[in-house]
DRENZANU-924503 format. One record per residue: x, y, z of N, C-alpha, C in turn; residue number from 1; residue in three letters. Coordinates in steps of 0.05 Angstrom, whole numbers, always signed. Each point is the difference from the previous one (the first is absolute). Layout:
REM residues N
<n_px X; n_py Y; n_pz Z; ca_px X; ca_py Y; ca_pz Z; c_px X; c_py Y; c_pz Z; kolkol NUM; lose ALA>
...
REM end
This chain:
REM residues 89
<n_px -173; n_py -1511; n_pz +454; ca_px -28; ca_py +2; ca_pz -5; c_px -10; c_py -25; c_pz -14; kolkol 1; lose UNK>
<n_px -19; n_py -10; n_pz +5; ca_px -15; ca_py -31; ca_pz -3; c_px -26; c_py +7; c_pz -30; kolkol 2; lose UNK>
<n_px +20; n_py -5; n_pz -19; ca_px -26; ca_py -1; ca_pz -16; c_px -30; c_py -25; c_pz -14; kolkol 3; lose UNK>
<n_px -18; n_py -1; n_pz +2; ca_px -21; ca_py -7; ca_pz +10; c_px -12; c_py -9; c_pz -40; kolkol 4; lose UNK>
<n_px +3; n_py -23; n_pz +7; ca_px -6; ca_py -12; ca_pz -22; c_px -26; c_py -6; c_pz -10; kolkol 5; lose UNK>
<n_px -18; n_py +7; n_pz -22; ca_px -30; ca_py -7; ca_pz -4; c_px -12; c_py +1; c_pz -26; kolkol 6; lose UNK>
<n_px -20; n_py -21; n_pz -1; ca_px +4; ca_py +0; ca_pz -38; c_px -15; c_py +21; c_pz -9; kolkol 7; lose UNK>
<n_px -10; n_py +8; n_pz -28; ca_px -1; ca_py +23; ca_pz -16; c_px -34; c_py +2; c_pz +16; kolkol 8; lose UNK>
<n_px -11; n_py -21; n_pz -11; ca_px -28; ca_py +2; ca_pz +8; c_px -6; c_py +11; c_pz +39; kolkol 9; lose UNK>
<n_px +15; n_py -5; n_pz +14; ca_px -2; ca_py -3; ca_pz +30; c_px +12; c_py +38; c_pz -6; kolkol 10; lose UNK>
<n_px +15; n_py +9; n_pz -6; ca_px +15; ca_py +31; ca_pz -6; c_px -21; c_py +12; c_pz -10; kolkol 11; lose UNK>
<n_px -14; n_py -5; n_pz -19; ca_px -22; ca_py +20; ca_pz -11; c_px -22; c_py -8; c_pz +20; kolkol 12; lose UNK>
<n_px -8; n_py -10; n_pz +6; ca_px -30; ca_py -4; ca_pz +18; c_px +12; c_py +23; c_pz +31; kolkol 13; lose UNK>
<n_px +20; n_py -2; n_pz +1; ca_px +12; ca_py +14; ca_pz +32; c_px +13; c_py +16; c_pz -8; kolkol 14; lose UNK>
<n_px +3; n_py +21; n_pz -30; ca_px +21; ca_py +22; ca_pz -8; c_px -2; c_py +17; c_pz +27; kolkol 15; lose UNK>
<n_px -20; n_py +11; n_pz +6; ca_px -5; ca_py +23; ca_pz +16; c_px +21; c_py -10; c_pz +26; kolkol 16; lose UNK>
<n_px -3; n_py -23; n_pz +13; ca_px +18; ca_py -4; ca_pz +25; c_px +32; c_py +2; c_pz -13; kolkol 17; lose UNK>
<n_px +0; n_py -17; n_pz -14; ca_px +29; ca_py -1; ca_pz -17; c_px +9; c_py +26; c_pz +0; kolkol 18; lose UNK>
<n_px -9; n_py +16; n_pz -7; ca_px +10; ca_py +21; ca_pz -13; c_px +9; c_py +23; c_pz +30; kolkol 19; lose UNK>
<n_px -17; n_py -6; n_pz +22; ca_px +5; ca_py +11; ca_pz +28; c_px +22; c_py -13; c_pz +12; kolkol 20; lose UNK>
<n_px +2; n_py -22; n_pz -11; ca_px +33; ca_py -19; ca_pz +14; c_px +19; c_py +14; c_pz -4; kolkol 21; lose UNK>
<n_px +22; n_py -11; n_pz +20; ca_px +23; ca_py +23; ca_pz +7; c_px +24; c_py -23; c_pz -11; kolkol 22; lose UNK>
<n_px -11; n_py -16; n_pz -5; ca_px +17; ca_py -24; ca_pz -8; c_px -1; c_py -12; c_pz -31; kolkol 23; lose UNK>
<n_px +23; n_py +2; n_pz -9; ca_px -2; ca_py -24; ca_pz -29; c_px -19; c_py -18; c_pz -8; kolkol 24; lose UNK>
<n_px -11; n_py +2; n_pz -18; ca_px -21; ca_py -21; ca_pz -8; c_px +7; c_py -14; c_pz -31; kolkol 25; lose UNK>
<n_px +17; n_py -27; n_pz +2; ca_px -5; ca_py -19; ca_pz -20; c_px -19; c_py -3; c_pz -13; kolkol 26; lose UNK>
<n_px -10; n_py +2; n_pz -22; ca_px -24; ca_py -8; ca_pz -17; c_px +8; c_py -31; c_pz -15; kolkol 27; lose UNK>
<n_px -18; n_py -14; n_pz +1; ca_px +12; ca_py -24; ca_pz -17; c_px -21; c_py -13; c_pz -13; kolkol 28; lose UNK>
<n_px -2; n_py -13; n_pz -23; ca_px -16; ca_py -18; ca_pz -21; c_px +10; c_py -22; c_pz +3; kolkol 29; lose UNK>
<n_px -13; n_py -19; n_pz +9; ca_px +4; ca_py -32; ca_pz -5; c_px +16; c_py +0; c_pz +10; kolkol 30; lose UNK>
<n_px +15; n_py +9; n_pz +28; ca_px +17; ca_py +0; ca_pz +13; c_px +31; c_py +4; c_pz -4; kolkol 31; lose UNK>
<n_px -1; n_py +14; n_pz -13; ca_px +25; ca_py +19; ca_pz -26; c_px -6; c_py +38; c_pz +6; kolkol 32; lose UNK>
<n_px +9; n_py +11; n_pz +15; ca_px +8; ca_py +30; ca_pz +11; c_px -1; c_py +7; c_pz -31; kolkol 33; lose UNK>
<n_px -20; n_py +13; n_pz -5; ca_px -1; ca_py +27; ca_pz -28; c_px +3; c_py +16; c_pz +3; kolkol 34; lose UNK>
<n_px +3; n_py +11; n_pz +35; ca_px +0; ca_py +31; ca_pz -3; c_px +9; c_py +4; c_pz +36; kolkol 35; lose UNK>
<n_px +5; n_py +25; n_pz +8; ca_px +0; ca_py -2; ca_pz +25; c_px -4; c_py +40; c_pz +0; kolkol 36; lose UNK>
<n_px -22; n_py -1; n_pz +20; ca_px -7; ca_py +35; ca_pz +3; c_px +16; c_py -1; c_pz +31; kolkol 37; lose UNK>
<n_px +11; n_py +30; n_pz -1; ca_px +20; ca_py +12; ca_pz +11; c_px -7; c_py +26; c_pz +12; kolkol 38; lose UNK>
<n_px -13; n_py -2; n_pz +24; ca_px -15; ca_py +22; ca_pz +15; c_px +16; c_py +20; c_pz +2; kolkol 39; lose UNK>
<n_px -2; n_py +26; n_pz -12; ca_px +23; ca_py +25; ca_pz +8; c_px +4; c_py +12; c_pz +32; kolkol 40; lose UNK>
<n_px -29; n_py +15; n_pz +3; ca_px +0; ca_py +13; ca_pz +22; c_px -22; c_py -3; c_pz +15; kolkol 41; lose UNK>
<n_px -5; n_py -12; n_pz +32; ca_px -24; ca_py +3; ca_pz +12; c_px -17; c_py +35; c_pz -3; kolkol 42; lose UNK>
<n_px -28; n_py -12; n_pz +10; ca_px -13; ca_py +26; ca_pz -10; c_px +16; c_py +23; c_pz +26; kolkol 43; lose UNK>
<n_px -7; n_py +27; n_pz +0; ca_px +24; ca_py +17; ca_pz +19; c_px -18; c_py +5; c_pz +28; kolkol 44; lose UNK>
<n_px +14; n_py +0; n_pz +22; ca_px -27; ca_py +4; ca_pz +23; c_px -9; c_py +23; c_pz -1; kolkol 45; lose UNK>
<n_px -7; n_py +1; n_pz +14; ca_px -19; ca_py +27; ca_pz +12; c_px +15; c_py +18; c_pz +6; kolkol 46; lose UNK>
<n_px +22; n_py -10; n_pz +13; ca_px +28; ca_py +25; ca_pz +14; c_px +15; c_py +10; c_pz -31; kolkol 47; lose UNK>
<n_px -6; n_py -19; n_pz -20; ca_px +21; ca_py +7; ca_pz -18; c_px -15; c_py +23; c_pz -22; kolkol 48; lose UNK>
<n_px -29; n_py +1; n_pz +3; ca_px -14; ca_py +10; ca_pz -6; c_px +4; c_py +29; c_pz +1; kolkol 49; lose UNK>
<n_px +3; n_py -1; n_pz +28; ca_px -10; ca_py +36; ca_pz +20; c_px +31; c_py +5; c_pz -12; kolkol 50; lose UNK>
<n_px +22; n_py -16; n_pz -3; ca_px +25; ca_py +9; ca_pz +4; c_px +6; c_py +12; c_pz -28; kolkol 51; lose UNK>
<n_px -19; n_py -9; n_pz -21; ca_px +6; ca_py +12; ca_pz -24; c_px -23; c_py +26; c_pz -12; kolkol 52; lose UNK>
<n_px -16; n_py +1; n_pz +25; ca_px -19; ca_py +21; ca_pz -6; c_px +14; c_py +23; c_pz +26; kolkol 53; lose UNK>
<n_px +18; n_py -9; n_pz +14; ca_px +15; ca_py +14; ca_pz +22; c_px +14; c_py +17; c_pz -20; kolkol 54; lose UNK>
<n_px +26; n_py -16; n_pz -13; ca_px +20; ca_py +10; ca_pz -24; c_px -24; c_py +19; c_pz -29; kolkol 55; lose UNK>
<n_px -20; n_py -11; n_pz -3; ca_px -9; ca_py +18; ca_pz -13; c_px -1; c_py +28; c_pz +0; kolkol 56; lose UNK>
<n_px -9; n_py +6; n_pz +25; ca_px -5; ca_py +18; ca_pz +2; c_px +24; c_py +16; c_pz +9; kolkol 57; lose UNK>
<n_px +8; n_py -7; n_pz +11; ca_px +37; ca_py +14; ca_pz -2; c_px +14; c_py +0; c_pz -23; kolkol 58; lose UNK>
<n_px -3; n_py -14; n_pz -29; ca_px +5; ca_py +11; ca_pz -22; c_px -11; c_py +26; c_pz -11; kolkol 59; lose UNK>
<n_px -26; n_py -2; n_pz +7; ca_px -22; ca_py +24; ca_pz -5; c_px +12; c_py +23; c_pz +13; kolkol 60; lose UNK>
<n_px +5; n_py +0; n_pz +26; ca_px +18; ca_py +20; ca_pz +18; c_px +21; c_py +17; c_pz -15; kolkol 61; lose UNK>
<n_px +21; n_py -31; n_pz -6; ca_px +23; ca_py +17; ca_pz -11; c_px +0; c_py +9; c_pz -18; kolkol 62; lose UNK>
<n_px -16; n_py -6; n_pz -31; ca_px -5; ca_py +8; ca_pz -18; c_px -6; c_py +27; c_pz +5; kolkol 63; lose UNK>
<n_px -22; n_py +12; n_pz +10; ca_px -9; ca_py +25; ca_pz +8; c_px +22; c_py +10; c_pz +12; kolkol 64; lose UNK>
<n_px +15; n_py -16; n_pz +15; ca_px +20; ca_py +19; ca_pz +17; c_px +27; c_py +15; c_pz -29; kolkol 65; lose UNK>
<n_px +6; n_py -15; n_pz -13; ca_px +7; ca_py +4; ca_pz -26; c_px -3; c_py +19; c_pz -13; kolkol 66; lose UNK>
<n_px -32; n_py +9; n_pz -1; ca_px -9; ca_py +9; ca_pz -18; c_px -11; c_py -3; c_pz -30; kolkol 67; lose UNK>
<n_px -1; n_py -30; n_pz +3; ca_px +0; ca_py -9; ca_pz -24; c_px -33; c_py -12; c_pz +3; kolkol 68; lose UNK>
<n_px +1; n_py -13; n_pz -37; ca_px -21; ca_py -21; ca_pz -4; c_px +4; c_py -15; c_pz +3; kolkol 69; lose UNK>
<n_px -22; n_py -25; n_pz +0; ca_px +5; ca_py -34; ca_pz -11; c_px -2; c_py +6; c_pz -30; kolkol 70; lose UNK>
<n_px -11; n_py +19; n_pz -14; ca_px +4; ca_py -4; ca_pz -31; c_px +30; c_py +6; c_pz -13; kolkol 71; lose UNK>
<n_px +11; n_py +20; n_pz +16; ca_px +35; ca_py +3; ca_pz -11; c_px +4; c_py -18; c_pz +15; kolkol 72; lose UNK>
<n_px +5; n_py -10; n_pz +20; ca_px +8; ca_py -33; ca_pz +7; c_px +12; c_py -14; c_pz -12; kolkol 73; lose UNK>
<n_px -35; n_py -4; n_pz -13; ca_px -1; ca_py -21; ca_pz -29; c_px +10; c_py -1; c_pz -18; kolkol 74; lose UNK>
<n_px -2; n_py +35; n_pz -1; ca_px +17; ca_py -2; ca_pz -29; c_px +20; c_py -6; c_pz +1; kolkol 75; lose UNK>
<n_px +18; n_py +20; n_pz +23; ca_px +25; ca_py -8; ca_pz -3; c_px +14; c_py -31; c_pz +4; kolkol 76; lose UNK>
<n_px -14; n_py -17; n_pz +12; ca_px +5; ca_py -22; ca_pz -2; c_px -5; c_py -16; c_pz -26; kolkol 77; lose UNK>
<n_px -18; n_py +5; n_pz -18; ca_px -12; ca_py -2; ca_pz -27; c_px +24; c_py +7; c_pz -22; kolkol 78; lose UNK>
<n_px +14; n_py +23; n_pz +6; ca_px +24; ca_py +8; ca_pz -13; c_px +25; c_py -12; c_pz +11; kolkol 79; lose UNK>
<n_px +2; n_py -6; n_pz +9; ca_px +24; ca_py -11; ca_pz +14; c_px +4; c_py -23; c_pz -10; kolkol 80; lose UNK>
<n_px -29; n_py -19; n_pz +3; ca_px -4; ca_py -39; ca_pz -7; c_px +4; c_py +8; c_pz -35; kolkol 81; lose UNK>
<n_px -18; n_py +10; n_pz -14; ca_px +19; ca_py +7; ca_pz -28; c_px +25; c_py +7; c_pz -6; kolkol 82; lose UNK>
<n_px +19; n_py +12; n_pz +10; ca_px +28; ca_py +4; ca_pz +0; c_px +14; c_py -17; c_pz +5; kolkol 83; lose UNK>
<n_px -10; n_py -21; n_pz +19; ca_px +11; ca_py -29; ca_pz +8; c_px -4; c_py -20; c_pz -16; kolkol 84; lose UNK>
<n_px -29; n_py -4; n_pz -14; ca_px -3; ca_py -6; ca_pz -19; c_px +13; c_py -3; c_pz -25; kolkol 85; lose UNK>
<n_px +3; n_py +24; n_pz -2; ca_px +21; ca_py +9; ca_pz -26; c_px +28; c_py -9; c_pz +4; kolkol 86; lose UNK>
<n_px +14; n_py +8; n_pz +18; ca_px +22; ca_py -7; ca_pz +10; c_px -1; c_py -30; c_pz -15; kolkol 87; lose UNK>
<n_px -9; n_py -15; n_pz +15; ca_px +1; ca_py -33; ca_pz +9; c_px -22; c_py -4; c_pz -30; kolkol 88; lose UNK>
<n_px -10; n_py +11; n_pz -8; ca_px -13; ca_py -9; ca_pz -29; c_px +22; c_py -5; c_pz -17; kolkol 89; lose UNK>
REM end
């Protein structure tokens, strides 16, 4: 991956594009790298969208299928992450 070198002033006037880059961006002062931003994840498409409002609703499914809540869910997941906690505290 080709990271794309540009000084501080040229990075803040263009954050908004910068920040949509899928690529490394060098920051530099007086031609000296102070920093370099590190794009995580492009934004998700449209398919990845439906695919997580697809799975949504099939959580919702099974939950009901269960018989359960999302509030014991929580809890019990809430009780659990404290016990781990403790453990590892």
């Amino acid at each position: 991956m080709r990271t794309t070198k540009v000084g501080i002033r040229e990075f803040r006037e263009n954050l908004a594009d910068y920040l949509e880059s899928k690529s490394p961006v060098a920051i530099t002062r007086h031609g000296s790298t102070i920093g370099i931003y590190v794009p995580t994840k492009p934004k998700p498409s449209q398919a990845d969208l439906e695919a997580l409002r697809v799975a949504g609703e099939r959580m919702q499914e099974l939950i009901a299928a269960a018989g359960t809540t999302k509030d014991e869910i929580l809890a019990s997941f809430r009780k659990a992450r404290r016990a781990r906690r403790t453990r590892n505290g």
